[in-house]
Residue, then its C-alpha position, 0 to 999 in steps of 0.5 A: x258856397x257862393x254868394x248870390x251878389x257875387x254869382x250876378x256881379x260876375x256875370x255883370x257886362x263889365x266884367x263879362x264872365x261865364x258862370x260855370x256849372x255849379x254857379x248855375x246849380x247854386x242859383x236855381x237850387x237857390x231859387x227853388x228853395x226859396x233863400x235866392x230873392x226875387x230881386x237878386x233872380x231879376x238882377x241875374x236875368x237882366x244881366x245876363x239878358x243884356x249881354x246878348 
């Protein structure tokens, strides 16, 4: 089980991780059942949009 803080804090550019697989699954299963907020899913994609 993942924290979603810690899924978005790992893919941080500071830190530069790759999410794997089940982190991805976890997070759009989280968004599709609603328990991932829609700032946590705004924080994700602004990091993962600015390491581009």
């Amino acid at each position: 089980m993942f924290l979603a803080q810690e899924i978005i804090r790992k893919k941080k550019k500071r830190d530069g991780h790759t999410l794997s697989d089940e982190e991805i699954r976890f997070f759009i299963n989280g968004i599709r059942d609603n328990t991932i907020s829609e700032g946590q899913i705004a924080a994700l994609a602004m990091t993962i949009f600015s390491t581009i």
